[in-house]
C-alpha positions as CSV (number, residue, x, y, z in Angstrom):
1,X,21.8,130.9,117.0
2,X,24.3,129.1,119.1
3,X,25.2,125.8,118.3
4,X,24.6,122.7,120.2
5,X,27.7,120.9,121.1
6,X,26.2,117.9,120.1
7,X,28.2,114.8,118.3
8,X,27.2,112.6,116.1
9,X,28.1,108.6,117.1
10,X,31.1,107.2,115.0
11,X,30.2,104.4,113.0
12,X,33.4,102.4,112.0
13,X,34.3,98.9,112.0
14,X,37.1,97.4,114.0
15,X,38.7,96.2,110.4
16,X,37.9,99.7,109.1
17,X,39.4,101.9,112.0
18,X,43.6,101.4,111.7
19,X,43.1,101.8,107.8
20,X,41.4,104.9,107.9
21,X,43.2,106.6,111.2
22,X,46.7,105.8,108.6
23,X,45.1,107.5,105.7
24,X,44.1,110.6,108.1
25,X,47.8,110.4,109.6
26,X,49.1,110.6,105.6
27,X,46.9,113.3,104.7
28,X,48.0,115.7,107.7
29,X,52.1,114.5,106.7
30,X,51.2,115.5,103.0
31,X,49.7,118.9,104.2
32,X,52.4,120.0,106.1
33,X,54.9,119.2,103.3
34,X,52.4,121.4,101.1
35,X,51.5,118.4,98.4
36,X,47.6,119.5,99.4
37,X,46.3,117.6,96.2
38,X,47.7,114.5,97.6
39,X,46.5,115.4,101.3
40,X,42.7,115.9,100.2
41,X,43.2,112.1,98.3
42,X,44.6,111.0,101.0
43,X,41.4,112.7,103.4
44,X,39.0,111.4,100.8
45,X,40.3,107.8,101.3
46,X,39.6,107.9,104.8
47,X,36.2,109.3,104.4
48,X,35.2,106.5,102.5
49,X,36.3,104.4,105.4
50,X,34.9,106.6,108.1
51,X,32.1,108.4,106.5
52,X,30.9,110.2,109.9
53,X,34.1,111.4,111.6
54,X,33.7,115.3,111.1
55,X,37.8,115.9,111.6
56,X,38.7,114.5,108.2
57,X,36.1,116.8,106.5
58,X,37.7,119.6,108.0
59,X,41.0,118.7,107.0
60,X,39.9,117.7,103.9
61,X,38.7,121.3,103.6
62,X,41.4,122.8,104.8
63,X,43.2,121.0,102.0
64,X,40.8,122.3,99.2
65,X,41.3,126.0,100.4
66,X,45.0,125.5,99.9
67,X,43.6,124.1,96.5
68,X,41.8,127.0,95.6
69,X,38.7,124.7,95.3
70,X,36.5,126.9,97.3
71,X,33.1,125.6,96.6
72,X,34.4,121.7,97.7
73,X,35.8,123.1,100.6
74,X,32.6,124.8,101.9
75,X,30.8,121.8,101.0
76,X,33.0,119.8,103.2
77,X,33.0,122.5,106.2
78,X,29.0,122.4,105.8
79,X,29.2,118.4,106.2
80,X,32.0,118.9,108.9
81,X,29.3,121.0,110.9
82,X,26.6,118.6,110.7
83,X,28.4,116.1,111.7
84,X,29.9,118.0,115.0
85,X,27.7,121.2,115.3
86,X,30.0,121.8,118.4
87,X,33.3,121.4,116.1
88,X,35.2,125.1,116.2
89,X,37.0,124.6,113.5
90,X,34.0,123.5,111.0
91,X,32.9,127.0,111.5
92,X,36.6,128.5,110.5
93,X,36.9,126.3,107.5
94,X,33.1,127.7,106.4
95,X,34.4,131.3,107.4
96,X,37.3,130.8,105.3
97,X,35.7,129.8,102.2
98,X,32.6,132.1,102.4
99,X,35.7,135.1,102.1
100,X,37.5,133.5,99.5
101,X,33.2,133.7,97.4
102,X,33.7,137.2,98.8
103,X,30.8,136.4,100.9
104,X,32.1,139.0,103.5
105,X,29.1,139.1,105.8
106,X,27.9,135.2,105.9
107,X,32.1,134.9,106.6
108,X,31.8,136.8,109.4
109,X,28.8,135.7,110.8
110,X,30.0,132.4,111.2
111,X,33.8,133.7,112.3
112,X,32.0,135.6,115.1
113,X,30.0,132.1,116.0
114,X,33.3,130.5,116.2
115,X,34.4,133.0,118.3
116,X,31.3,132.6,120.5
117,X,32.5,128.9,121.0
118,X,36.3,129.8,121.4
119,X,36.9,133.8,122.4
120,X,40.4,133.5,122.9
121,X,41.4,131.7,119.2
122,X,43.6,134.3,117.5
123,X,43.6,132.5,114.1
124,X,39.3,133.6,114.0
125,X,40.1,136.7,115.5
126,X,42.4,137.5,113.2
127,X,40.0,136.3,109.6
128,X,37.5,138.3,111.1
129,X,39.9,141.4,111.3
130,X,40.7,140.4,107.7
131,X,37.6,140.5,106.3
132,X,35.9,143.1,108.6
133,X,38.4,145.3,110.0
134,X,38.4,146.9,113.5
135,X,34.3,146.2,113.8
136,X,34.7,143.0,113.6
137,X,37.3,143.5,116.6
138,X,34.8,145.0,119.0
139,X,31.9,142.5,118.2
140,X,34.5,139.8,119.4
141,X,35.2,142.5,122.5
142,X,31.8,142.6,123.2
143,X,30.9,139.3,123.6
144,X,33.9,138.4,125.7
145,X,32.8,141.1,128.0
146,X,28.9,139.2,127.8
147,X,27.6,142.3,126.1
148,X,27.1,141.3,122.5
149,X,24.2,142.8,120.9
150,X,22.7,140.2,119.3
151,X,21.0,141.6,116.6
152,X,24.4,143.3,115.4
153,X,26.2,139.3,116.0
154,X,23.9,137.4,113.7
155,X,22.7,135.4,116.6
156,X,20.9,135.0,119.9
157,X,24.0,135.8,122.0
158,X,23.6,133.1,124.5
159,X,27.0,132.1,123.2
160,X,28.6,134.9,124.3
161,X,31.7,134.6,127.0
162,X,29.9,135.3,130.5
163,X,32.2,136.8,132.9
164,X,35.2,136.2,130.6
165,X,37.7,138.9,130.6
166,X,38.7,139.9,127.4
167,X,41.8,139.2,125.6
168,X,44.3,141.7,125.0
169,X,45.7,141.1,121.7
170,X,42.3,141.1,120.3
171,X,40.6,144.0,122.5
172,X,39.6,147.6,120.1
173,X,42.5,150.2,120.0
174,X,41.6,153.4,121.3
175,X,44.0,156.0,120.5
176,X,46.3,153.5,119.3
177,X,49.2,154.2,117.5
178,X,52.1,152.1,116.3
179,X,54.4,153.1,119.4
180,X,51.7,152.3,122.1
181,X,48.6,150.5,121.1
182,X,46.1,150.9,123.7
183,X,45.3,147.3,126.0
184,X,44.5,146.0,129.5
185,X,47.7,144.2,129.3
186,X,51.1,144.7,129.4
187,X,52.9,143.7,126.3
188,X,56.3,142.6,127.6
189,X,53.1,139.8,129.2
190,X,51.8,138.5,126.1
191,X,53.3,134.9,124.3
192,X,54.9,135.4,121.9
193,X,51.5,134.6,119.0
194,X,49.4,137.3,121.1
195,X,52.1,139.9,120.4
196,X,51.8,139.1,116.9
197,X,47.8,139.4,116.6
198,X,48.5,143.0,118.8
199,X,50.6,143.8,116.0
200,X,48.9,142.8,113.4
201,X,45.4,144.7,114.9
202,X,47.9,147.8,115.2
203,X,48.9,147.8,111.2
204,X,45.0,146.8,110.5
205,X,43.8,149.6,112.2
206,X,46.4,151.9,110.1
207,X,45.7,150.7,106.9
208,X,41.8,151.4,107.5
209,X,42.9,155.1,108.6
210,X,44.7,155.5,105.2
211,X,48.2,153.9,106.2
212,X,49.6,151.6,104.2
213,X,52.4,150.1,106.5
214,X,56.2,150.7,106.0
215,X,58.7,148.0,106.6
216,X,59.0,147.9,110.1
217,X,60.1,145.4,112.9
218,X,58.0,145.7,115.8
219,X,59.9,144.9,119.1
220,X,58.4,142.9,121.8
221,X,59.5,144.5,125.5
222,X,61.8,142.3,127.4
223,X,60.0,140.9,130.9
224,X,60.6,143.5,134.0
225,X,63.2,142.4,136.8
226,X,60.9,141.7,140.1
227,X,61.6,145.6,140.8
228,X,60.4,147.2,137.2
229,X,57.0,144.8,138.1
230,X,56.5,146.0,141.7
231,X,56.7,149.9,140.0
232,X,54.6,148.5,137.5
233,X,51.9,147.5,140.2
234,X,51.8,151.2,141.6
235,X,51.5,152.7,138.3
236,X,55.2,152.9,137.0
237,X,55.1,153.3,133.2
238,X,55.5,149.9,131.4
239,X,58.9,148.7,129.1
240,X,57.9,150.7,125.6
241,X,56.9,149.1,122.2
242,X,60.9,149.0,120.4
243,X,60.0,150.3,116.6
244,X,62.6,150.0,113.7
245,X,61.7,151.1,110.2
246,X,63.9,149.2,108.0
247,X,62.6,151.0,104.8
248,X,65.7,149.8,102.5
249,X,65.7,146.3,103.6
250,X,63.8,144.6,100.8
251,X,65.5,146.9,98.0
252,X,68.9,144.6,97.1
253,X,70.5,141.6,98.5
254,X,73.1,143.4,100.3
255,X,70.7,145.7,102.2
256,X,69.2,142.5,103.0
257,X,72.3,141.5,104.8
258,X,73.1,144.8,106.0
259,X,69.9,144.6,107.8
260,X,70.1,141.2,109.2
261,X,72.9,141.8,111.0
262,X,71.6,144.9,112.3
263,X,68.6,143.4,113.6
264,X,70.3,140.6,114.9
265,X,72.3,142.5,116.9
266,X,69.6,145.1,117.9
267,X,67.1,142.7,118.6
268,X,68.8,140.9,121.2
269,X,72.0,142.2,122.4
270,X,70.7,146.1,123.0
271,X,66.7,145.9,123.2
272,X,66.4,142.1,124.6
273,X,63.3,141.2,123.3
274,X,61.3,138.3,123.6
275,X,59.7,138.4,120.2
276,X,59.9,140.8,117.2
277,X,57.2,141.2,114.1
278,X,58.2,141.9,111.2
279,X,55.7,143.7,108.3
280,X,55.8,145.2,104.5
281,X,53.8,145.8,102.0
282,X,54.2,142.8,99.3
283,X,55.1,146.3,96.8
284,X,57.9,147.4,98.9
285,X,59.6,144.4,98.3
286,X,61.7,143.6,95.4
287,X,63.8,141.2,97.2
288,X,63.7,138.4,98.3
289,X,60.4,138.0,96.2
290,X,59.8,135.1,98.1
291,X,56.4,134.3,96.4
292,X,58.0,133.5,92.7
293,X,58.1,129.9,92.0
294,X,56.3,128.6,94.5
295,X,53.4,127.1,92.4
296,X,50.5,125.6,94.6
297,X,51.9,127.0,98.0
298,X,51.4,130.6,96.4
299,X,47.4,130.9,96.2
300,X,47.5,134.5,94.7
301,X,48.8,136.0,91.4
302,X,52.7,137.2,91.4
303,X,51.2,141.0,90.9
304,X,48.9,140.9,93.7
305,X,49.5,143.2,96.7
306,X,49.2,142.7,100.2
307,X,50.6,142.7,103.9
308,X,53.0,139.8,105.2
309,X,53.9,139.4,108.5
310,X,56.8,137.8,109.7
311,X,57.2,136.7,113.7
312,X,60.5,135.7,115.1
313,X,61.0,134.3,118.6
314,X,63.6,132.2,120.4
315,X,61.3,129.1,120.5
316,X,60.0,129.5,116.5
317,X,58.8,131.8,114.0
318,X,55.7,132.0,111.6
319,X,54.5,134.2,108.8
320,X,51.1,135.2,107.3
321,X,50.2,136.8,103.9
322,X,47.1,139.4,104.1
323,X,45.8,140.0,100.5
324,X,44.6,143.4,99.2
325,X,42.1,143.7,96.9
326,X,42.4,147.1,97.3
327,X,44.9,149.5,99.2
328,X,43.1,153.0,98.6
329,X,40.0,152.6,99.9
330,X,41.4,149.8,101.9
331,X,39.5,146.3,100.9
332,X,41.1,143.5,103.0
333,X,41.0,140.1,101.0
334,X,41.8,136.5,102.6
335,X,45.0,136.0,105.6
336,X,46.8,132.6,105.3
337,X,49.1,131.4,106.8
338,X,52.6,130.5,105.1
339,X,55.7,128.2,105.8
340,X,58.5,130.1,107.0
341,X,60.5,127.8,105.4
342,X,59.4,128.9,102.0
343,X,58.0,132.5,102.7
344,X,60.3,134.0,105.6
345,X,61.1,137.6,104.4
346,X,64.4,137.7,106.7
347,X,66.5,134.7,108.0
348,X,66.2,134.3,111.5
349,X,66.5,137.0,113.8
350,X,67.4,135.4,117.1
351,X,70.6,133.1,117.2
């Protein structure tokens, strides 16, 4: 069922509230810096304070995923949504740690109840892809278009978006294909995070159809002149998907460089595009190998495979790591999110 976005009342003393707020504040300086052991001490210190404030059991479980403490972390997402049942990110963190117990369906149940309280969140769109591949993308269709079935959803679907339009970057590809995945909107339209989740439903959807993805840089269209976007509006074809396979990129530090400076160049000076994606297959890549050495910001074993996902745009960039417990049959694991800092495959692309 549907949540009630119901809150419990704070209960904090004036003498309490500064101490605790700086303890939160440490914790989410910590995280960022990836000392997550520190962070959740730092969480747990301000619990003690504030017992009742939801927010710092979320973070704190957010924390304990990074930790690999699974079971405290769904503890602390349980408490998170019985303090706030109304609290999206509770039901994330609960998502999140249910995969990593490879409890695939109670993950996606409560993904898809997230979704039901926040459609358009690309970060549960995108777990749910994850863990149940491109059904799990037309449950979240469905109930942005008010037509969930609720006995499929795990729920009574009042939830569901009523009258919402869907979202494109998240809507099912139907005859999609990596030079032209099928959506309601134009993708020289989309910011620059929504090209990314397109993307990344495009190479989903390939790996489930038995294609393990290549390294390739997916190009995202420039915006049309005023003229391209009145043709566009009587039915003129739209700017294509640009599509580079960059196959020996990953093999030696000087294709590495090689291939920078093509991109570079490619990228901005002949295709002008507003964002660019880059994927490969963990295998594919022997360098840089940018997850040796990195201790506690590396959650997986060194020989595990997977998908990362690299995107570049003026403004910033981010990358995400997609384990695979499997490649052939495909058996999609956990997707986190990494510091570009520490995990950026290629330097970046726009100067």
């Amino acid at each position: 069922p549907t949540p009630a976005r119901t809150r419990l009342p704070m209960a904090v003393t004036p003498e309490a509230g500064d101490a605790w707020e700086e303890d939160k504040a440490l914790g989410n300086e910590l995280f960022k810096k990836g000392e997550y052991l520190k962070a959740a001490a730092a969480y747990t210190k301000a619990i003690k304070a504030n017992p009742t404030s939801h927010v710092l059991y979320s973070n704190r479980a957010q924390a304990f995923l990074k930790l690999n403490k699974v079971a405290r972390a769904l503890e602390d997402a349980d408490k998170c949504i019985a303090l706030d049942p109304g609290f999206v990110k509770g039901y994330h963190r609960k998502a999140l740690a249910l995969a990593a117990l490879d409890r695939k369906a109670e993950a996606c149940e409560y993904a898809l109840t997230a979704c039901r309280m926040d459609p358009e969140n690309r970060a549960l769109v995108h777990l749910g892809v994850s863990i149940e591949g491109k059904a799990f993308v037309h449950k979240v269709a469905a109930l942005r278009k008010g037509k969930e079935n609720p006995a499929a959803a795990g729920g009574d679907g009042d939830g569901a978006a009523k009258g919402g339009e869907p979202n494109p970057a998240a809507s099912p590809a139907k005859g999609a294909d990596a030079g032209g995945p099928a959506r309601s909107r134009s993708l020289c339209d989309l910011n620059a995070e929504d090209f990314a989740a397109e993307m990344i439903r495009v190479v989903m959807g390939e790996l489930i159809e038995g294609k393990p993805p290549k390294p390739t840089v997916y190009m995202q269209p420039p915006p049309p002149h005023a003229k391209t976007r009145e043709k566009k509006k009587k039915g003129a074809a739209e700017e294509p998907l640009g599509v580079v396979g960059i196959g020996p990129a990953f093999d030696s530090p000087s294709a590495h460089a090689e291939a920078t400076t093509f991109l570079r160049g490619h990228i901005t000076d002949q295709f002008s595009a507003q964002a660019a994606a880059v994927v490969a297959l963990k295998s594919t890549i022997s360098f840089p190998r940018v997850w040796t050495d990195k201790g506690s910001l590396w959650p997986f074993a060194d020989d595990c495979e997977g998908i990362f996902m690299q995107l570049e745009h003026p403004k910033g960039r981010a990358v995400w790591f997609t384990h695979l417990e499997s490649v052939s049959p495909p058996k999609v694991g956990q997707t986190i999110s990494l510091s570009p800092d520490e995990f950026a495959l290629l330097p970046r692309l726009f100067r």
